[in-house]
One Martini backbone bead per residue (centre of mass of N, CA, C, O) as a GRO file, in nm:
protein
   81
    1UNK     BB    1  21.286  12.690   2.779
    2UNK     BB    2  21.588  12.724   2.696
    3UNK     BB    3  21.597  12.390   2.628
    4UNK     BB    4  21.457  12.379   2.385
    5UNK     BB    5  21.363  12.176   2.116
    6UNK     BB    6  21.416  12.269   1.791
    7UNK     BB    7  21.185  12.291   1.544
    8UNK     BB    8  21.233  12.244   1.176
    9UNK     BB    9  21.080  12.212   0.850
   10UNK     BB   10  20.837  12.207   0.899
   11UNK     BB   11  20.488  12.226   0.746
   12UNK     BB   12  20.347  12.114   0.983
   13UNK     BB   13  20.245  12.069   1.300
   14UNK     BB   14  20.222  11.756   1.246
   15UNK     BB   15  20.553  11.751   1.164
   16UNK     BB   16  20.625  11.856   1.484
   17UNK     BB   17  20.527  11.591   1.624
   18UNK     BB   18  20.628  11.396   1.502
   19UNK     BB   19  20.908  11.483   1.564
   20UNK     BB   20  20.887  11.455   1.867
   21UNK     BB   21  20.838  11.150   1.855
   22UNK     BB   22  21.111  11.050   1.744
   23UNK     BB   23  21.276  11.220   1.989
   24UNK     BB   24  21.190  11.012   2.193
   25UNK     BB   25  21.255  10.745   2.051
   26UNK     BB   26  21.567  10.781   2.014
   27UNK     BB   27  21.586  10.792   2.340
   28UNK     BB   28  21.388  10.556   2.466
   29UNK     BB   29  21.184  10.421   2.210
   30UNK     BB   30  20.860  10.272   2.244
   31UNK     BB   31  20.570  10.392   2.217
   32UNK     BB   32  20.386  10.222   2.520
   33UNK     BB   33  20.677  10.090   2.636
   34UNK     BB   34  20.879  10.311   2.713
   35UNK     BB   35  20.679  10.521   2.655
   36UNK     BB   36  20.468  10.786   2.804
   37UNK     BB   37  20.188  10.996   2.727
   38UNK     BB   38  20.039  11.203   2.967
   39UNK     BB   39  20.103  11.491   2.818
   40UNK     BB   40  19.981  11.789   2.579
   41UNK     BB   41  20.075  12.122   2.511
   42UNK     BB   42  20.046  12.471   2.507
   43UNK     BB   43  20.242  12.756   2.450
   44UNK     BB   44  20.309  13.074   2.550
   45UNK     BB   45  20.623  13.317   2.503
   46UNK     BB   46  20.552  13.605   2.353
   47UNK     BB   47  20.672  13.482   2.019
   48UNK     BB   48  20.642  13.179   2.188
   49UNK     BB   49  20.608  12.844   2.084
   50UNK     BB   50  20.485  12.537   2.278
   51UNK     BB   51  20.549  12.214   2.305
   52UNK     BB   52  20.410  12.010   2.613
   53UNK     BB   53  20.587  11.702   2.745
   54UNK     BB   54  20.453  11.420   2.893
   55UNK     BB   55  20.633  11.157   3.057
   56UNK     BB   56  20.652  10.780   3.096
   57UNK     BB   57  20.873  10.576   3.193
   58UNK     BB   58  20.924  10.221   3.290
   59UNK     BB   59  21.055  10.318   3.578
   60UNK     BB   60  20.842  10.582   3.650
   61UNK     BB   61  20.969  10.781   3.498
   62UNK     BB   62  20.893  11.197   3.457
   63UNK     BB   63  20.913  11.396   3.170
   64UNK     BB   64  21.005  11.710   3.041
   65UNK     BB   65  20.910  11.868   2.734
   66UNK     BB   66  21.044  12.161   2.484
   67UNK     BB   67  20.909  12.289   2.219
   68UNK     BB   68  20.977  12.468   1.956
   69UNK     BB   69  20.725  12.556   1.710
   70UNK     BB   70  20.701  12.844   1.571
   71UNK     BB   71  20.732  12.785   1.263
   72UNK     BB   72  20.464  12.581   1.284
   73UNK     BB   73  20.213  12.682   1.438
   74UNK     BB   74  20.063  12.823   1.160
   75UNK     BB   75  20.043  12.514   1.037
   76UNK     BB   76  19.770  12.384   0.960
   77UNK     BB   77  19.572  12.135   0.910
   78UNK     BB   78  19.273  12.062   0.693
   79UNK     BB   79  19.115  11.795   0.616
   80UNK     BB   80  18.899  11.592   0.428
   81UNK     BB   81  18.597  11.399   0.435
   0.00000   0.00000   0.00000
């Protein structure tokens, strides 16, 4: 986790997950197409928040990557129905 990707400036929760997935296709590719998400969960280390996502790319190799969350950890939305 110590090269976990820091995510900054999101508003919301929902804003660091878009974020995460811009840099996995900017890396990869089309979500889907060249690489798709086999998991993703929350972790919690000390006082740091991350979002932990498996990959598998087309060529089936599967890469895991560490995101730190932490400052937008606590800004969930809500919307109404």
């Amino acid at each position: 986790m110590k090269d976990a990707i820091i995510i900054t400036g999101a508003q919301t929760h929902y804003d660091s997950v878009a974020a995460e997935y811009e840099y996995l296709e900017r890396l990869f590719g089309k979500r889907g197409v060249d690489f798709c998400i086999l998991e993703q969960g929350l972790l919690q280390a000390g006082q740091k928040h991350f979002d932990v996502v498996k990959i598998r790319l087309s060529d089936d190799s599967r890469k895991t990557f560490f995101f730190d969350i932490t400052e937008s950890y606590d800004r969930f939305v809500i919307y109404p129905q």
